[in-house]
N, C-alpha and C positions, 0 to 999 in steps of 0.2 A: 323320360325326364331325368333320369342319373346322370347324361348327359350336361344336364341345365341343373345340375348338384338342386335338383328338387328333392325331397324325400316327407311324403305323402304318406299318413300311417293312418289306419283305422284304430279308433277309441272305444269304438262301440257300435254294435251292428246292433241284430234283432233281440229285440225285448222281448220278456213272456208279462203278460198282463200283472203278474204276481210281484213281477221285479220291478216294474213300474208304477204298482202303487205305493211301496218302498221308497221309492223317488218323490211323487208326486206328497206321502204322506209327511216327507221330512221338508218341502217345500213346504207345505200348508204349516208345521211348526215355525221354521224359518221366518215367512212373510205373513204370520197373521191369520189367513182368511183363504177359501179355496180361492175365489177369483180372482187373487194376486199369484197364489202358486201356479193359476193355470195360466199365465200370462208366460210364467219361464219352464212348465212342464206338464205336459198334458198330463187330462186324467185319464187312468187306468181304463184301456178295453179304445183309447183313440190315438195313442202314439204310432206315429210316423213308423216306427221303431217296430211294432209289436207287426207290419206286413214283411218283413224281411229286405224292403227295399231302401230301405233308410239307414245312413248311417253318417257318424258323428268321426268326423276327421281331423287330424291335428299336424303339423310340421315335427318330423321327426327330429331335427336338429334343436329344437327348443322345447324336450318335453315337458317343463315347468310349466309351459301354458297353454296344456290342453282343458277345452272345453272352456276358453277363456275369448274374450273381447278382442286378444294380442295377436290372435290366429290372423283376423284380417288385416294386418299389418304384418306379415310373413309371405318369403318368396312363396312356400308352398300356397297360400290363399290369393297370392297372382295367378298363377300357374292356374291355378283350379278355375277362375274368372274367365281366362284366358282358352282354354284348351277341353274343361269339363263336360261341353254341352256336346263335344266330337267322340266321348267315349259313354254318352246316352247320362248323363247325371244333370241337375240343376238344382243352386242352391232355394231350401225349401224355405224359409223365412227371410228373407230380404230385411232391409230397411223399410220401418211404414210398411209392412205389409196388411195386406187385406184382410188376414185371418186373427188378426189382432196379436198374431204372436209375438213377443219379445225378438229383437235380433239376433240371430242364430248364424254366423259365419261358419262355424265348424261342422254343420246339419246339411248333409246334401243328399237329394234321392232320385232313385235312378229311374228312368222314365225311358229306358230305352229298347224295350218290349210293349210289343202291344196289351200283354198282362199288365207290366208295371203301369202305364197309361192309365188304363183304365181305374187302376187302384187311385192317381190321385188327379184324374180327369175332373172331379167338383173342386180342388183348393186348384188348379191351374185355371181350371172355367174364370172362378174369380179374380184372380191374380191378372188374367189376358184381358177381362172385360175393364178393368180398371186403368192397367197401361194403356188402353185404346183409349178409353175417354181423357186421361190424360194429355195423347200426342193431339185431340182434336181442339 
């Protein structure tokens, strides 16, 4: 993708359950209530983050707006749309998704081992069961 002046940086790979309740706890300060914090960050012992497959990416050319909304309006967040699913990745909280999660453009996880698969074979079950009933 250098090529295509893409430049695609990891932010944040794997968490330890310890570093994500850090996260999780300063959300729940932030919005109030756990189940508004777990809307934008899981809690401790279920992040995406804590199987190693997961990781939070941002446009290197704009570092001011990592882990921000702005990512999806970045050539790198075309690029990844575009090209992700050919290097075994796919983005894990869409728009509306299933899992009730918050929108997460910069959260993509990789699914391209039969390991990784299996890891999040229940949040894709429901995600595929749902686009189906949608195209019908």
């Amino acid at each position: 993708s250098r090529t295509e002046r893409i430049w695609i940086i990891p932010v944040s790979g794997f968490r330890s359950v310890a570093q994500q309740e850090k996260l999780y706890k300063a959300q729940i300060q932030r919005r109030g209530s756990e189940a508004s914090a777990a809307k934008v960050s899981a809690p401790p012992g279920y992040s995406e983050h804590h199987t190693g497959y997961a990781v939070d990416l941002a446009d290197g050319n704009y570092p001011k707006e990592d882990i921000s909304f702005k990512f999806a309006e970045s050539e790198a967040f075309r690029w990844l749309k575009l090209h992700a699913q050919e290097f075994g990745f796919e983005m894990s909280f869409p728009e509306n998704n299933q899992q009730g999660v918050s929108y997460e453009p910069w959260h993509w996880r990789f699914i391209g081992s039969p390991q990784a698969e299996t890891v999040f074979q229940q949040a894709r079950e429901i995600s595929n069961h749902v686009d189906k009933q949608d195209k019908n």
